[in-house]
C-alpha positions as a printed Julia matrix, in Angstrom:
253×3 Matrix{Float64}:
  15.89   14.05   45.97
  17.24   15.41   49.45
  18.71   18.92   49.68
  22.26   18.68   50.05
  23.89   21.88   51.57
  27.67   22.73   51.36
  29.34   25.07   53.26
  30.9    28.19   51.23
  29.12   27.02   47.91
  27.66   29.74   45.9
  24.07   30.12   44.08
  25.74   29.73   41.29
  27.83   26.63   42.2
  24.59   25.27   43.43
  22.45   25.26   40.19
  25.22   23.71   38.24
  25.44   20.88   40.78
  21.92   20.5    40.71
  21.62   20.44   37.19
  24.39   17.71   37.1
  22.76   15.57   40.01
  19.55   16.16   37.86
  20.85   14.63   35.19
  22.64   11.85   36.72
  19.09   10.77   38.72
  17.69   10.61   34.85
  19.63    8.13   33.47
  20.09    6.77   36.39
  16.26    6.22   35.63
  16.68    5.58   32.33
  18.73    2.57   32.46
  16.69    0.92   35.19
  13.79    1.4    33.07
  15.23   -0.68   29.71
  16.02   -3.31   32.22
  12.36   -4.0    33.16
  10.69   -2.55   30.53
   9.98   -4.51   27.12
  11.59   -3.1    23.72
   8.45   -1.12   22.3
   7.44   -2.61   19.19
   8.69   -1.18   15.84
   5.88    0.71   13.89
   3.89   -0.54   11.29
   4.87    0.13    7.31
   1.88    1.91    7.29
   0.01    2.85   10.25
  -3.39    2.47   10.73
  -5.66    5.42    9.99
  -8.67    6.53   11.61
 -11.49    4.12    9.36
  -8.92    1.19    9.61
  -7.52   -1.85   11.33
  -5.14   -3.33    8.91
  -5.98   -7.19    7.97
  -3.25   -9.59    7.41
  -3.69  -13.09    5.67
  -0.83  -15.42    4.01
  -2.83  -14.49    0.61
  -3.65  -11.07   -0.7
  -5.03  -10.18   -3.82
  -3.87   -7.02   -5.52
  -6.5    -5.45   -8.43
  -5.15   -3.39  -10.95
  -7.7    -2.19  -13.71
  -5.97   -3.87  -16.61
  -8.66   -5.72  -18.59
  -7.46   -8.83  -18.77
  -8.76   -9.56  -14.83
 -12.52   -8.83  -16.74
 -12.8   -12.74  -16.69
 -12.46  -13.12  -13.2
 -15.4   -11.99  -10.56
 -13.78  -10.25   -7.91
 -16.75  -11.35   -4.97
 -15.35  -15.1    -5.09
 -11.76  -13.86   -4.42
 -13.18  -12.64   -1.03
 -13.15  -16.29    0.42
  -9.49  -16.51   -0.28
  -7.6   -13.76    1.21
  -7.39  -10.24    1.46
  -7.96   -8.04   -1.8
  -6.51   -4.81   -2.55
  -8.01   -2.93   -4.95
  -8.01    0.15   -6.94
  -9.55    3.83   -7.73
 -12.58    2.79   -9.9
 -13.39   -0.78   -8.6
 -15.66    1.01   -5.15
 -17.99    1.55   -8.46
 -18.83   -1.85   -8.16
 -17.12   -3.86   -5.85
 -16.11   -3.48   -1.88
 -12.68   -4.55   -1.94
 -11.05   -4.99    1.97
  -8.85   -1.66    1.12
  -9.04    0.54   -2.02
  -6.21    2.87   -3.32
  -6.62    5.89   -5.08
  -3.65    8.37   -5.22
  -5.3    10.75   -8.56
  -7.34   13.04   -6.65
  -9.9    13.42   -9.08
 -10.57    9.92   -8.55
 -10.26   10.69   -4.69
 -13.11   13.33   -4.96
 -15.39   11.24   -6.71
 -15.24    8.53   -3.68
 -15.56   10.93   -0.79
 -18.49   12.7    -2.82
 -20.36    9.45   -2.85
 -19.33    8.74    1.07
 -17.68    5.45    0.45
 -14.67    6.25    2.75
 -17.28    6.56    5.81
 -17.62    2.44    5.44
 -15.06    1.22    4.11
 -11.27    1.58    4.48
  -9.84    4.32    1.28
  -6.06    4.84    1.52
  -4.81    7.71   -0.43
  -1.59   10.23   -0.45
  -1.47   13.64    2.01
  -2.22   16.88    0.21
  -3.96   19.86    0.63
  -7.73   18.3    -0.46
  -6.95   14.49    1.06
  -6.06   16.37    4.61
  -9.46   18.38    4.24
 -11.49   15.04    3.8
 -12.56   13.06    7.05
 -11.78    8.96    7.26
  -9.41    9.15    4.36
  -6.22    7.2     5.6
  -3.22    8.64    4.93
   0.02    7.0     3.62
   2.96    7.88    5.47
   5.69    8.0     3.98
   4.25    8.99    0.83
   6.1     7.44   -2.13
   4.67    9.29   -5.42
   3.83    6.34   -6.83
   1.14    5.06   -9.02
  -2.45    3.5    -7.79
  -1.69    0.02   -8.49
   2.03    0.08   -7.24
   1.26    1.72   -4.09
  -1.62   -0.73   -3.22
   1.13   -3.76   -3.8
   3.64   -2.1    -1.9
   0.71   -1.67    1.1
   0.14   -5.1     0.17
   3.0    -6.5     0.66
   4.29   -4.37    3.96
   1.53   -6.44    5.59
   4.21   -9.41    5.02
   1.58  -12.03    3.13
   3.07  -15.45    1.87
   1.34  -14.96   -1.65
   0.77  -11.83   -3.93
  -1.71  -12.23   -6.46
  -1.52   -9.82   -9.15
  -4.6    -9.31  -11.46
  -4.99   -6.57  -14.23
  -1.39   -5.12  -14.12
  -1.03   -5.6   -18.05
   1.12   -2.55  -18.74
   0.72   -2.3   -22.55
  -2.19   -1.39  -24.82
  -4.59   -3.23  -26.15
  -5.74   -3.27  -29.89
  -3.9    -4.5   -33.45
  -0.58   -2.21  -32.4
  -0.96   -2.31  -28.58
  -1.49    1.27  -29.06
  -5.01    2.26  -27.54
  -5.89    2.19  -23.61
  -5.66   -0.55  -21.52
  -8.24   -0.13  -18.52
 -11.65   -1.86  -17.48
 -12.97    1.44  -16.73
 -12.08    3.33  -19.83
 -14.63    5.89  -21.77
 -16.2     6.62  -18.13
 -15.88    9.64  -15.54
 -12.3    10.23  -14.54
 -10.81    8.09  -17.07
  -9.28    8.54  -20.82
 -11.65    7.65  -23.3
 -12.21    4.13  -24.94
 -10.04    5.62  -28.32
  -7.28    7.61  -26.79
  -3.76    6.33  -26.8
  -2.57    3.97  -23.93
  -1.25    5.57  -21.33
   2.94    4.96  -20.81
   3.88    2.67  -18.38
   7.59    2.76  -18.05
   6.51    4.15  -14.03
   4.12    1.39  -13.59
   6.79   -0.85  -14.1
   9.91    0.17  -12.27
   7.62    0.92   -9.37
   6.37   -2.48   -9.43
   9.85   -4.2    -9.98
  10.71   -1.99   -6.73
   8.38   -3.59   -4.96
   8.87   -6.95   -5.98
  12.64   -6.77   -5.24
  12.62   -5.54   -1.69
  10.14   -8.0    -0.98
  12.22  -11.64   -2.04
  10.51  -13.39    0.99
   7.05  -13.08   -0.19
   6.01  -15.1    -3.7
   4.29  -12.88   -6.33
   2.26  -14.23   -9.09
   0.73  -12.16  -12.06
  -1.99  -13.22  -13.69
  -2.41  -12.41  -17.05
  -4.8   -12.98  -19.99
  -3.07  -15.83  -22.25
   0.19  -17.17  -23.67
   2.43  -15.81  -24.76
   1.88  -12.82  -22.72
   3.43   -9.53  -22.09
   6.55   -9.08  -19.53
   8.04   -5.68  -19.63
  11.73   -5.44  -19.08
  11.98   -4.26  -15.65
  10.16   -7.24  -14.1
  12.45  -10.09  -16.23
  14.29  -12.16  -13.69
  12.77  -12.49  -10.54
  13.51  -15.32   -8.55
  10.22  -14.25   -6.07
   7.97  -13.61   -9.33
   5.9   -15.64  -11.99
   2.67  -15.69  -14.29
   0.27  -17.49  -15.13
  -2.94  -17.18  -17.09
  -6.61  -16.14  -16.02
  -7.65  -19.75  -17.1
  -4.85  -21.38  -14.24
  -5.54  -19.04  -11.7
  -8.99  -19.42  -11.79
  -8.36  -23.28  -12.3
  -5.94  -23.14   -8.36
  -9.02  -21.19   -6.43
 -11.81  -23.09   -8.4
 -13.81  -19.74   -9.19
 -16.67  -20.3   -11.92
């Protein structure tokens, strides 16, 4: 900008009129610059971390450790979309992403150095921030591991949401014991102990499914009649069907 010089102006009277032609030049700037310029691009849900480039595909898969997905072998869902799985399942499967919010599930996968090959998304706190290629949620919603990987599911905008093992009650005569493929080993209650409630589970998942009406979800569950808790009756965007159908639509063995 040229210096402009006016006769029987002060210092004083010269700073503020600099500041003010300052100012002016900026937006001046400003506004030339969202005329040429492209909008930048709104930010992901959830940002890629530093062991990830998020994966989209129309149809996602979304494990939960509910026993009634034991019929179905996870390794011939890979063919059909993307598959989002949970805490326990790195033991033995590689699912695209895995979810683990508990941190002493989070411990035992950086102690065995999974999250150095494959993409592990987790919450921020003091020990997930002291772990390298852990990817961070942000925002973090306090939610439970199998919510939270359908809600990451789901903010990739799929067509299809495939639910498997999100059975919410117990299992047993009364419903009343433990409901988990991985139950009576490390990190988990034991085969005995009483199901764990899942009033959470629920309403987390009913959030998810609600702010999502675009995108179709389907939970898969073990037979008829089958279990439906409250929270996730009517739906318009949500239905079930059993393991036998399911596996009948993607013709797994």
């Amino acid at each position: 900008m040229p210096k402009i010089f006016i006769p029987g102006e002060t210092k004083a009277q010269r700073k503020a009129r600099k500041r003010e032609e300052k100012a002016a030049h900026n937006q001046r700037l400003k506004v030339a610059q969202r005329s040429v310029l492209p909008p930048k691009p709104k930010p992901a849900p959830d940002s890629p971390g530093p062991n990830d480039q998020i994966k989209r595909s129309d149809i996602v898969f979304v494990l939960g450790n509910g026993t009634s997905r034991k019929p179905v072998k996870s390794e011939e869902l890979r063919a059909h979309g993307t598959i989002y799985g949970c805490n326990a399942l790195f033991r033995e499967f590689i699912p695209d992403y895995l979810i683990a919010v508990d941190t002493k599930m989070i411990r035992e996968i950086s102690t065995a150095g999974y999250q150095h090959h494959h993409p592990v998304w987790t919450n921020p706190n003091k020990y997930t921030r002291s772990v390298e290629k852990l990817n961070l949620f942000n925002p973090n919603l306090g939610w439970s591991s199998g919510p939270t990987a359908l809600n990451f599911a789901s903010n990739q905008f799929p067509k299809e949401v495939y639910i498997l093992g999100f059975d919410y009650q117990g299992i047993g005569r009364k419903n009343e014991l433990v409901n988990n493929v991985y139950a009576g080993t490390e990190n988990y209650k034991k085969l005995h102990d009483r199901a764990t409630y899942f009033g959470n589970w629920e309403r987390q998942t009913s959030t998810v499914i609600q702010k999502n009406p675009r995108i179709r979800y389907i939970r898969v569950v073990e037979v008829e009649p089958y279990f439906v808790p409250n929270s996730l009756e009517g739906h318009d965007n949500l239905r079930h069907i059993t393991v036998e159908k399911f596996k009948q639509k993607f013709k797994l063995s």
